[in-house]
N, CA, C and O atoms as a printed pandas DataFrame, in Angstrom:
     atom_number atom_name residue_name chain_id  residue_number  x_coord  y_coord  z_coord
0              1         N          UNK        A               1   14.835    7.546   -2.229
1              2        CA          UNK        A               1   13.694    8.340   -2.670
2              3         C          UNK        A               1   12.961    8.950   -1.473
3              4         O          UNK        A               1   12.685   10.149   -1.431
4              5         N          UNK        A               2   12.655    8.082   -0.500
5              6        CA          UNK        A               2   11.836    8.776    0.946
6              7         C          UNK        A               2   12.722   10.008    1.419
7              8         O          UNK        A               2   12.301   11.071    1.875
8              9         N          UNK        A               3   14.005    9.642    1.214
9             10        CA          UNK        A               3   15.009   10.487    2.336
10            11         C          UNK        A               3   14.342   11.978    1.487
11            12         O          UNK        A               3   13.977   13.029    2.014
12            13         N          UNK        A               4   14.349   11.709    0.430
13            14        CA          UNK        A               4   14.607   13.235   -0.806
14            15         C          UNK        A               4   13.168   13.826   -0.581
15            16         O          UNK        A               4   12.941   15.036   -0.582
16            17         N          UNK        A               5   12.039   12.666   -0.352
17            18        CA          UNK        A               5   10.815   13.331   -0.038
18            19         C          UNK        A               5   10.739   13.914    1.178
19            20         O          UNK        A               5   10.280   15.055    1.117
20            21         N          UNK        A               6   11.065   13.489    2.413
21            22        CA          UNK        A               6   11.910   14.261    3.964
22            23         C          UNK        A               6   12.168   15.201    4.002
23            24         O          UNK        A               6   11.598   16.128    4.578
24            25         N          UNK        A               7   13.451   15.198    3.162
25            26        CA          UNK        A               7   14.109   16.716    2.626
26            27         C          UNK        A               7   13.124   17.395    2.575
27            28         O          UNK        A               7   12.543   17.759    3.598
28            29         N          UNK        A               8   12.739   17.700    1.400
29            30        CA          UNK        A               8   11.511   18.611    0.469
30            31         C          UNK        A               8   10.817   18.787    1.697
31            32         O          UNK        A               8   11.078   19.833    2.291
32            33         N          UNK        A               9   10.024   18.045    2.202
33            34        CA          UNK        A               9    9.042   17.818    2.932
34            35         C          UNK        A               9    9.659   19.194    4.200
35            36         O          UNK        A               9    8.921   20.151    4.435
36            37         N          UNK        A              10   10.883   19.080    4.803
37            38        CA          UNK        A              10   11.269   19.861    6.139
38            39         C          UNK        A              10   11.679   20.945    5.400
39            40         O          UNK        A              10   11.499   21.977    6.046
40            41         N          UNK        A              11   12.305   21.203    3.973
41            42        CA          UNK        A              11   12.263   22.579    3.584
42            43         C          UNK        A              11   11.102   23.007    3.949
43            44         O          UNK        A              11   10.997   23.969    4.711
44            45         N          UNK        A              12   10.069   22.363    3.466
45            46        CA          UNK        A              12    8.541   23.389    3.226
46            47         C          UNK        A              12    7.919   23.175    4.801
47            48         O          UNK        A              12    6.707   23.314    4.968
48            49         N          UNK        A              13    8.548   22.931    5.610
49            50        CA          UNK        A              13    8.430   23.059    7.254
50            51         C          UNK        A              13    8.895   24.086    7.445
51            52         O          UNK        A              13    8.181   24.924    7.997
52            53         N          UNK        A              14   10.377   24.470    7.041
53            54        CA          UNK        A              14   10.733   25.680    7.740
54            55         C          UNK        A              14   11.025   26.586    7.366
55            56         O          UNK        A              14   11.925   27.340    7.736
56            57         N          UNK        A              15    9.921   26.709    6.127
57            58        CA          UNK        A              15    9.445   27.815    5.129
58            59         C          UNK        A              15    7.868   28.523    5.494
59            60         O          UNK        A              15    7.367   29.595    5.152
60            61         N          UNK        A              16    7.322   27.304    6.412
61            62        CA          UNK        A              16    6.100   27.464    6.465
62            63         C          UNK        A              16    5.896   26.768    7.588
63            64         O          UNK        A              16    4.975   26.006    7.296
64            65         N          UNK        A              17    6.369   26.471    9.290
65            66        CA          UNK        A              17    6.093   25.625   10.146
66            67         C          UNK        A              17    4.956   25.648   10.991
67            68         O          UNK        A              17    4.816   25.017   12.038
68            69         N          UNK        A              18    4.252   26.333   10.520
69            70        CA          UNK        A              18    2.388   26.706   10.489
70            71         C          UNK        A              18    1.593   25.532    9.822
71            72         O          UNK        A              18    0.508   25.102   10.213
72            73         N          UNK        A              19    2.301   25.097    8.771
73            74        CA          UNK        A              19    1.805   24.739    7.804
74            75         C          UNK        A              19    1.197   22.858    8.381
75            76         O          UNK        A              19    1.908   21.857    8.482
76            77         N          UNK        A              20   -0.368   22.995    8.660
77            78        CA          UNK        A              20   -0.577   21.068    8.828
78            79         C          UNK        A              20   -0.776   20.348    7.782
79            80         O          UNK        A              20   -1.022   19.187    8.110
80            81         N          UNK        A              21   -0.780   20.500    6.754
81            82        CA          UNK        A              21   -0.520   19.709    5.462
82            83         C          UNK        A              21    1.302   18.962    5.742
83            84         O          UNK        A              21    1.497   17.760    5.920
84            85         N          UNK        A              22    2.283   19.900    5.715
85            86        CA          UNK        A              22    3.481   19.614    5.678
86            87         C          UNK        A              22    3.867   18.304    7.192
87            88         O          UNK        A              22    4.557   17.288    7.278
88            89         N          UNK        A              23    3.082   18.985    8.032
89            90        CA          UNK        A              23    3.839   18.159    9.350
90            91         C          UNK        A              23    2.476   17.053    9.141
91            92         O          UNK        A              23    2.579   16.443   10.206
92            93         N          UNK        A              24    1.393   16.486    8.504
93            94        CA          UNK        A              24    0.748   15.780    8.291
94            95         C          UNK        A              24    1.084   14.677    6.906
95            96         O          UNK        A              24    0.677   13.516    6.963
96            97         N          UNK        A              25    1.742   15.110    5.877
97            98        CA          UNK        A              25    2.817   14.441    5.123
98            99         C          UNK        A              25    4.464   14.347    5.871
99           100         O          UNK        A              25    5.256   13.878    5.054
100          101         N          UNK        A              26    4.870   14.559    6.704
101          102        CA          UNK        A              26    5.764   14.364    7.305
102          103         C          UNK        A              26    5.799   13.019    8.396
103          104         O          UNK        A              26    6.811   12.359    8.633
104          105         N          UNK        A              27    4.820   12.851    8.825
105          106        CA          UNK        A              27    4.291   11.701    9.580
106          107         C          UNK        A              27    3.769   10.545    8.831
107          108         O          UNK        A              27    3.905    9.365    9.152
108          109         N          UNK        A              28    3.165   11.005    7.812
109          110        CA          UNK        A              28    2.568   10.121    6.915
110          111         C          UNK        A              28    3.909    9.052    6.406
111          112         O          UNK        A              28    4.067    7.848    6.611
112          113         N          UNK        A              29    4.728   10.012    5.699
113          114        CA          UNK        A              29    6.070    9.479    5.347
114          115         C          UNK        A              29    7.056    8.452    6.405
115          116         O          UNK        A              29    7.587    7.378    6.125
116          117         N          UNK        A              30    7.069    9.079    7.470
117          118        CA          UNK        A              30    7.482    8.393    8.435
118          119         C          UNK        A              30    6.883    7.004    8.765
119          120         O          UNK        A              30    7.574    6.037    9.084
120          121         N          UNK        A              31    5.205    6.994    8.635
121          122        CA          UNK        A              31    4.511    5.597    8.573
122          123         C          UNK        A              31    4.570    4.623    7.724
123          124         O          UNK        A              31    4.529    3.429    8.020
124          125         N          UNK        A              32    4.697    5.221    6.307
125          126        CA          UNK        A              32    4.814    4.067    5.368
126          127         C          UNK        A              32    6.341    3.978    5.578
127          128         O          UNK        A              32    6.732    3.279    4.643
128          129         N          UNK        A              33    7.251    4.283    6.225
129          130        CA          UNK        A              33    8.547    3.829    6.260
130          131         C          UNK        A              33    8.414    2.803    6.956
131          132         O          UNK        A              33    8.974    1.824    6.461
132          133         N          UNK        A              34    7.651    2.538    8.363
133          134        CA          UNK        A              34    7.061    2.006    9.217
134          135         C          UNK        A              34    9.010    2.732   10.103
135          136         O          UNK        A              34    9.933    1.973   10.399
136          137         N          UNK        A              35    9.028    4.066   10.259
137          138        CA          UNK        A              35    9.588    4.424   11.248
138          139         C          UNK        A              35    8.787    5.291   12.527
139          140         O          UNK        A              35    8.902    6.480   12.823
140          141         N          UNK        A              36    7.784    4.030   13.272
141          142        CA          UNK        A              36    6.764    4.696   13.832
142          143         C          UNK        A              36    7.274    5.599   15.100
143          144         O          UNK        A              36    6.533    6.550   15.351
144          145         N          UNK        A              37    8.112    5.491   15.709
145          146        CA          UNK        A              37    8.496    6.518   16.479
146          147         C          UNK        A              37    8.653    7.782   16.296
147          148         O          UNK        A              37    8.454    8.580   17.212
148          149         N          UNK        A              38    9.114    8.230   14.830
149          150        CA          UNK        A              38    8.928    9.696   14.627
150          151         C          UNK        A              38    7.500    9.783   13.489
151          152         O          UNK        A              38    7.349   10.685   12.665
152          153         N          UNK        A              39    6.820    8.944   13.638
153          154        CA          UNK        A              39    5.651    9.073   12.869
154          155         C          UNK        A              39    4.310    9.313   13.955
155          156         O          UNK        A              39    3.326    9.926   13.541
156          157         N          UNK        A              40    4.340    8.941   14.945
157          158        CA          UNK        A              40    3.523    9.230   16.275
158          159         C          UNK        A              40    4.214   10.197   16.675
159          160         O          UNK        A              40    3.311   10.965   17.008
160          161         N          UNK        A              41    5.582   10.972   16.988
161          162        CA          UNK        A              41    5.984   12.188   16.698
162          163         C          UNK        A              41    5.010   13.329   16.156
163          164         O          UNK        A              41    4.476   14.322   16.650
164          165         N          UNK        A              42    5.031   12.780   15.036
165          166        CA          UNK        A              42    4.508   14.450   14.129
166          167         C          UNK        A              42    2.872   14.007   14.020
167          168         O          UNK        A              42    2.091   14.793   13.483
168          169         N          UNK        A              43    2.449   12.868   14.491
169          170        CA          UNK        A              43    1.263   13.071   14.820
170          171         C          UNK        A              43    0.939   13.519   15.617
171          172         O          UNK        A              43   -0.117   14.136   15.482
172          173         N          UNK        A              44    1.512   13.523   16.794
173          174        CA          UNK        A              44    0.772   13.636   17.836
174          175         C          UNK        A              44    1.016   15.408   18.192
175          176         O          UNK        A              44    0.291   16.176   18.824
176          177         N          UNK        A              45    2.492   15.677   17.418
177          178        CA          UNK        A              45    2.175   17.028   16.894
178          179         C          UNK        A              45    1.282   17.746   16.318
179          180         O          UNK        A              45    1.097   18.856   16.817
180          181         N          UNK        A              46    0.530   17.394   15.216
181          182        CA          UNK        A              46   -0.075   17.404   14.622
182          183         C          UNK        A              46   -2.109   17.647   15.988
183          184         O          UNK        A              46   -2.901   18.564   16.206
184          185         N          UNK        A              47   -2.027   16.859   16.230
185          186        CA          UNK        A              47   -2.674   17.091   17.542
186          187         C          UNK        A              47   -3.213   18.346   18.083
187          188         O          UNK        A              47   -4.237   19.029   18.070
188          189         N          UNK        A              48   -1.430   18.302   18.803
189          190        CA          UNK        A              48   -1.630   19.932   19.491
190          191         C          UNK        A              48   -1.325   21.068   18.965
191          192         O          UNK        A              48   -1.475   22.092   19.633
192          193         N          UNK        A              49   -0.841   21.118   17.675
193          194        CA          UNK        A              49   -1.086   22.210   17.308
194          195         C          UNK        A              49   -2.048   22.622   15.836
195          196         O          UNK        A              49   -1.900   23.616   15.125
196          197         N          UNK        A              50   -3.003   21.555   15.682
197          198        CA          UNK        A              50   -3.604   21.793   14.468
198          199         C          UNK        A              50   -4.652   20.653   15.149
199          200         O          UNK        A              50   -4.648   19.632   14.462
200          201         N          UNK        A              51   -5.741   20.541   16.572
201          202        CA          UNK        A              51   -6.560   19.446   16.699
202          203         C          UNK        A              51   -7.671   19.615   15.932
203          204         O          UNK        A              51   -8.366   18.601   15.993
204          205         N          UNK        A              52   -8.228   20.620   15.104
205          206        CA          UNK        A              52   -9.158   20.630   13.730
206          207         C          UNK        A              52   -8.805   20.145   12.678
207          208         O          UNK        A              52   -9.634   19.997   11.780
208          209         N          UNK        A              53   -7.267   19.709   12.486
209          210        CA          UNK        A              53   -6.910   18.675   10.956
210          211         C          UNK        A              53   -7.486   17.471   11.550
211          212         O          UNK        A              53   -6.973   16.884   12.503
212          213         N          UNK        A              54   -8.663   17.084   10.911
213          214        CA          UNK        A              54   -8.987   16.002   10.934
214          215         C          UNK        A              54   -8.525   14.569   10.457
215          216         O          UNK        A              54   -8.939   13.587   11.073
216          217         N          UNK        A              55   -7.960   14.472    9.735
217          218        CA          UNK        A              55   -7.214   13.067    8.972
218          219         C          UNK        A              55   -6.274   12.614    9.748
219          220         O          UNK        A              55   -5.779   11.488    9.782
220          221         N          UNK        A              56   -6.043   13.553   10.379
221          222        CA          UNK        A              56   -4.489   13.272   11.456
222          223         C          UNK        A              56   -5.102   11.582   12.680
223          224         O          UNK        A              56   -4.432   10.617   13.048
224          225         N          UNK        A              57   -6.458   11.905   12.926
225          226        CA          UNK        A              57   -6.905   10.942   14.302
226          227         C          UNK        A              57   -7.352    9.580   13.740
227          228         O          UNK        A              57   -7.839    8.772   14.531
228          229         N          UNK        A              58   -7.183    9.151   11.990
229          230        CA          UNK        A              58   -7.581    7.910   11.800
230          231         C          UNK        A              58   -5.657    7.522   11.747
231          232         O          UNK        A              58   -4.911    6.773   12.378
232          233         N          UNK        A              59   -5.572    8.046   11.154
233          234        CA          UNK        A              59   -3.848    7.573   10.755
234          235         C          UNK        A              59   -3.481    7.255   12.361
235          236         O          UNK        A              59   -3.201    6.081   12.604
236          237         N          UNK        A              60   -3.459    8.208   13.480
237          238        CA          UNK        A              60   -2.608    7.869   14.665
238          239         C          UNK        A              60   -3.381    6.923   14.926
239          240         O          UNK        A              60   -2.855    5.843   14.653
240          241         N          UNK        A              61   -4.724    6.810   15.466
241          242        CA          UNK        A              61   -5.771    5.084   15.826
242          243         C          UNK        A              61   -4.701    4.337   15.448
243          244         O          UNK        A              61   -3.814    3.962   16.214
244          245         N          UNK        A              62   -4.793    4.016   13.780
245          246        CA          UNK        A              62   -4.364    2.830   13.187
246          247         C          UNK        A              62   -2.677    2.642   13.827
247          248         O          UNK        A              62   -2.255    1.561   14.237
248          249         N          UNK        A              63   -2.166    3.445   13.814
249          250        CA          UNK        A              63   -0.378    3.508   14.201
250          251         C          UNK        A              63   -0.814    3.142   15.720
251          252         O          UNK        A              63   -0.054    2.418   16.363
252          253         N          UNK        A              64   -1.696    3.492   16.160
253          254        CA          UNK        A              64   -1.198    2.854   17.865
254          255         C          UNK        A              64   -2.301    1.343   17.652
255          256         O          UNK        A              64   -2.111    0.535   18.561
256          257         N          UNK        A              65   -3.049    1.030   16.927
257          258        CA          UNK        A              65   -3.227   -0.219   16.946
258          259         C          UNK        A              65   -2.058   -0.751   16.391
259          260         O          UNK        A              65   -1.743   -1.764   17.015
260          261         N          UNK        A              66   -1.167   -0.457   15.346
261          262        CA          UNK        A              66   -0.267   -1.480   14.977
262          263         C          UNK        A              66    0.903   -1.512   16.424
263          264         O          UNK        A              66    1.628   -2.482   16.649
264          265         N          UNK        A              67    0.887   -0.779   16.923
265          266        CA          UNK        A              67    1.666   -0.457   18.435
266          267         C          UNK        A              67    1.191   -1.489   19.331
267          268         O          UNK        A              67    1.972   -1.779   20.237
268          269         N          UNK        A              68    0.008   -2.157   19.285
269          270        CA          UNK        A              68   -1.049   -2.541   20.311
270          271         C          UNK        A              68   -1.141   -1.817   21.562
271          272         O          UNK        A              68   -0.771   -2.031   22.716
272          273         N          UNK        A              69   -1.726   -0.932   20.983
273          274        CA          UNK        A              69   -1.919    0.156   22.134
274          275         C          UNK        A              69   -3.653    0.539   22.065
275          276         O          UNK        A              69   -4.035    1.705   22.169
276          277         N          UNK        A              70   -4.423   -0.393   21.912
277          278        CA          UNK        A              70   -6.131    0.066   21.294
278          279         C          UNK        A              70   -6.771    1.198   22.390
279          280         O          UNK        A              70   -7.236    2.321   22.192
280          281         N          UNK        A              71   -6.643    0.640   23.266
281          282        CA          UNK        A              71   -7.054    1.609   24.557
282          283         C          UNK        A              71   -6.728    3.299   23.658
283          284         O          UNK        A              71   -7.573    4.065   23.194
284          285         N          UNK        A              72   -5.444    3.421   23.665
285          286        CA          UNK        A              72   -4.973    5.037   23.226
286          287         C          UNK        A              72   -5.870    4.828   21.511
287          288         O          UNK        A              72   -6.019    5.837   20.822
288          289         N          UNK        A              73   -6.182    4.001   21.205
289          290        CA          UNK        A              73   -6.260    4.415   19.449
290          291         C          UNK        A              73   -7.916    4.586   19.639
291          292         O          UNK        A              73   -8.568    5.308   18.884
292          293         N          UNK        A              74   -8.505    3.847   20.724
293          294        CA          UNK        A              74  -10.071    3.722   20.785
294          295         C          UNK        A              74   -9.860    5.689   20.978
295          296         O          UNK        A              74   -9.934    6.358   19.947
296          297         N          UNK        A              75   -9.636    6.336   22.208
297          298        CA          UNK        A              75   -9.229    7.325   22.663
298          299         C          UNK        A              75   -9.019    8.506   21.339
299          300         O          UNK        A              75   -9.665    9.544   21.197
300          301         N          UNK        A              76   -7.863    7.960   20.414
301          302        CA          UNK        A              76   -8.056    8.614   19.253
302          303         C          UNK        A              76   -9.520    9.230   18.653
303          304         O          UNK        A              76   -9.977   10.323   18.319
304          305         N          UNK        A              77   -9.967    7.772   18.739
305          306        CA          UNK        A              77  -10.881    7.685   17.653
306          307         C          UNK        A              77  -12.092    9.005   18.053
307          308         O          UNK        A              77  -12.692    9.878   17.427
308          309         N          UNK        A              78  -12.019    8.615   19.202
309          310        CA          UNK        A              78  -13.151    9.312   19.704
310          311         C          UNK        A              78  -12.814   11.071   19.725
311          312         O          UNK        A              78  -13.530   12.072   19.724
312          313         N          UNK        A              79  -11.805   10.904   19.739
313          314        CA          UNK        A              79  -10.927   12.487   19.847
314          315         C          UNK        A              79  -11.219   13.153   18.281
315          316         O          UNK        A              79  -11.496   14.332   18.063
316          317         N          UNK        A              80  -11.086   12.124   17.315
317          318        CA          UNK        A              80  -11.602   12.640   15.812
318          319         C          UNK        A              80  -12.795   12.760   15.939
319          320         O          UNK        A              80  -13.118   13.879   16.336
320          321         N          UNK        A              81  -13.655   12.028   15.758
321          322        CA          UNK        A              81  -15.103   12.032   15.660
322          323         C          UNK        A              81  -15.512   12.856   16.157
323          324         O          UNK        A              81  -16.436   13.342   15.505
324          325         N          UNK        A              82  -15.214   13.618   17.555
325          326        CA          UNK        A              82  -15.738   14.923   17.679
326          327         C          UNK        A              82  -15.188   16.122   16.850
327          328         O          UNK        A              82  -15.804   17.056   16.337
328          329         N          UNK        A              83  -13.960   15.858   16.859
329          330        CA          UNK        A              83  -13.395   17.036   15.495
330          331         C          UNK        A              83  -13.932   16.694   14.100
331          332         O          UNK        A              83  -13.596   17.471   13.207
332          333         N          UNK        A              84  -14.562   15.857   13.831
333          334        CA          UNK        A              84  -15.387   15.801   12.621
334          335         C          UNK        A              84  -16.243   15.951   12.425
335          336         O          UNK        A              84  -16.618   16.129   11.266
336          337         N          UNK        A              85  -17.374   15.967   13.891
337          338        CA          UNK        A              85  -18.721   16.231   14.076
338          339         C          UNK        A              85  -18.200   18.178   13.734
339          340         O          UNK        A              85  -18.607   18.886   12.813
340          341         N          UNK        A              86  -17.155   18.576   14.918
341          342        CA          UNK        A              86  -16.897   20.012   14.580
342          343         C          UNK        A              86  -16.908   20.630   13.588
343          344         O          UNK        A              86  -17.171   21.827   13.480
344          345         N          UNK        A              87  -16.524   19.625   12.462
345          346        CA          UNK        A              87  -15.595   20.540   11.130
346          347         C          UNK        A              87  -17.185   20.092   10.273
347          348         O          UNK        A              87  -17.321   20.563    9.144
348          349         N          UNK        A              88  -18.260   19.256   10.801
349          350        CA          UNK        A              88  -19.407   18.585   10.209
350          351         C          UNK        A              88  -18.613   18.036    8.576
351          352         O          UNK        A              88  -19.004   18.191    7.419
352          353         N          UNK        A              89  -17.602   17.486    9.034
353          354        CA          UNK        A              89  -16.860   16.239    7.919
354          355         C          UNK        A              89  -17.563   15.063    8.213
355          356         O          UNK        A              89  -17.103   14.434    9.166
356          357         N          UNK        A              90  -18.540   14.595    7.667
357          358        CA          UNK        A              90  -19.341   13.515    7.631
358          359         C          UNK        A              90  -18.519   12.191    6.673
359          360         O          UNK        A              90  -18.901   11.092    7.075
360          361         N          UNK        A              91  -17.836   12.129    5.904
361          362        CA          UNK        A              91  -17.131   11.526    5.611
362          363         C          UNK        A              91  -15.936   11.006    6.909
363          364         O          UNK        A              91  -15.950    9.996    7.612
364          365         N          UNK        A              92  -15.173   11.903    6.870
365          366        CA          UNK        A              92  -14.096   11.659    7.968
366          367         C          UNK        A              92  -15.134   10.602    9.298
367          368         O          UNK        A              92  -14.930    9.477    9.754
368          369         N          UNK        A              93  -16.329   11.706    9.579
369          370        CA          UNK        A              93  -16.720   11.018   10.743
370          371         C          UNK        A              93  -17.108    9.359   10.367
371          372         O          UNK        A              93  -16.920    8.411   11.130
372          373         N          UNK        A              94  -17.610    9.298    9.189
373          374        CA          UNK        A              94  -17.657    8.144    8.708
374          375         C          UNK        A              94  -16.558    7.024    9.005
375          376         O          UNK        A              94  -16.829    5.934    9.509
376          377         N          UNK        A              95  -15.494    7.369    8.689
377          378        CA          UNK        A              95  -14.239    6.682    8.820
378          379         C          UNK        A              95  -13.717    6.309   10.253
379          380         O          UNK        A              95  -13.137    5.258   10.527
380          381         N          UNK        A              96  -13.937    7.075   10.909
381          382        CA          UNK        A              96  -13.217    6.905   12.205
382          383         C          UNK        A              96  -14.525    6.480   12.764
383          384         O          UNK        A              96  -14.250    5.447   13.374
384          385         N          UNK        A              97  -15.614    6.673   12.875
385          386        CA          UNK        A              97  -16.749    5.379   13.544
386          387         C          UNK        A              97  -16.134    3.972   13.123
387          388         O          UNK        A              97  -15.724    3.120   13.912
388          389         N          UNK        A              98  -16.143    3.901   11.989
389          390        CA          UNK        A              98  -15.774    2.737   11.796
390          391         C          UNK        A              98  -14.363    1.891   12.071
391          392         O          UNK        A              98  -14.109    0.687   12.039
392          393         N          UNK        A              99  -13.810    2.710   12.267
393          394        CA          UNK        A              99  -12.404    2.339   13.366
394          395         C          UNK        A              99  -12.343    2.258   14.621
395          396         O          UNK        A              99  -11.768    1.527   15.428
396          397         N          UNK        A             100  -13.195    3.335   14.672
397          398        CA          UNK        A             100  -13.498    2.956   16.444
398          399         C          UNK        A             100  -14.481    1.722   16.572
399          400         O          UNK        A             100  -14.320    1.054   17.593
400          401         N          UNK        A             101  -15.420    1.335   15.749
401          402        CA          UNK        A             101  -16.202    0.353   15.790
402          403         C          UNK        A             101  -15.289   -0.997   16.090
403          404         O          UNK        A             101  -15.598   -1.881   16.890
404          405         N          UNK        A             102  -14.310   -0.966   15.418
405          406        CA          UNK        A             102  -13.085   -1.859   15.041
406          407         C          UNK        A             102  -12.427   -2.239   15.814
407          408         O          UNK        A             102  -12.036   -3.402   15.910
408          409         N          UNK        A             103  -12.175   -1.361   16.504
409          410        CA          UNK        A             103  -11.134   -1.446   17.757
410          411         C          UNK        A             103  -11.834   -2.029   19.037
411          412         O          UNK        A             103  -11.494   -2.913   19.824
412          413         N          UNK        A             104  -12.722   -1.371   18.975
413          414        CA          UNK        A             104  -13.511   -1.300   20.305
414          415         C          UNK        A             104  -14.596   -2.852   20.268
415          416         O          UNK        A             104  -15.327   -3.062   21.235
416          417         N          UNK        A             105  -14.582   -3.713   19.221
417          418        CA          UNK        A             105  -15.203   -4.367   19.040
418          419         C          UNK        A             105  -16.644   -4.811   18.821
419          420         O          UNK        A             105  -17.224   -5.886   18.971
420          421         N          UNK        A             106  -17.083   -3.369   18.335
421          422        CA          UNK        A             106  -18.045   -3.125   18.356
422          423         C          UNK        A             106  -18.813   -3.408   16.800
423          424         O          UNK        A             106  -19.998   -3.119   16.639
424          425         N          UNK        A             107  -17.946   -4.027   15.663
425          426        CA          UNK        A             107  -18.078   -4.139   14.568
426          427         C          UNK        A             107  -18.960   -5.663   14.217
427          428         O          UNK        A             107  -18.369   -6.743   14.216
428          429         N          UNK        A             108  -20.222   -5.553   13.971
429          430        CA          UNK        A             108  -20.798   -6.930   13.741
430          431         C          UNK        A             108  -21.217   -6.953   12.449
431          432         O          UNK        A             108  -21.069   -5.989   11.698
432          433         N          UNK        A             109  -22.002   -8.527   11.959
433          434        CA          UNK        A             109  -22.495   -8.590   10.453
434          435         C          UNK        A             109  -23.625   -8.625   10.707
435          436         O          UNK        A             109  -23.997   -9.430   11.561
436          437         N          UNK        A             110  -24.716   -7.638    9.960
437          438        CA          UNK        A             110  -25.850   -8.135   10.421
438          439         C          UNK        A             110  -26.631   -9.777    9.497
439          440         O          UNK        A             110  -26.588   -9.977    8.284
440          441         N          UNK        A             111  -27.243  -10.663   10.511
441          442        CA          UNK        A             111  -27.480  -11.681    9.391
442          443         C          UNK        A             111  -28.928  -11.309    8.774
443          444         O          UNK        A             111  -29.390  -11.968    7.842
């Protein structure tokens, strides 16, 4: 079933390889495969040629924390949050504070 979603998925790549929806479900797919090498691939594609898709910088965080790589995912984080302050996605920015909070250990309870 993934392979057939792949497929589909790189038709509408190279029908449309503009397109950051497609190379942002293309990575996505690759993550829940947990084939993270070409899933930090098309993220990090995703990056440089679309760094205003915002959704792209919580997904890579989390993939390079499962990497243990926090240093690069803290780095992420912070790399979204200004593209969310940009796009004034207050939600998104929502999300990735709180990952970066996470990572960075900055996450407490208040009593």
């Amino acid at each position: 079933m993934q392979n057939q979603r792949l497929s589909k998925l790189f038709e509408f790549l190279e029908a449309d390889p503009n397109d950051s929806f497609i190379l942002y479900a293309i990575a996505t797919e690759y993550n829940v495969s947990n084939d993270t090498s070409n899933a930090l691939k098309y993220y990090l594609q995703l990056t440089e040629k679309h760094p205003d898709y915002v959704g792209t910088y919580y997904h890579l965080g989390k993939l390079y924390e499962k990497l243990q790589q926090k240093e690069e995912a803290i780095r992420i984080y912070q790399i979204g949050m200004q593209a969310a302050r940009n796009k004034r996605d207050m939600h998104a920015l929502s999300e990735l504070q709180g990952a970066y909070n996470s990572a960075a250990g900055l996450d407490y309870e208040d009593d």
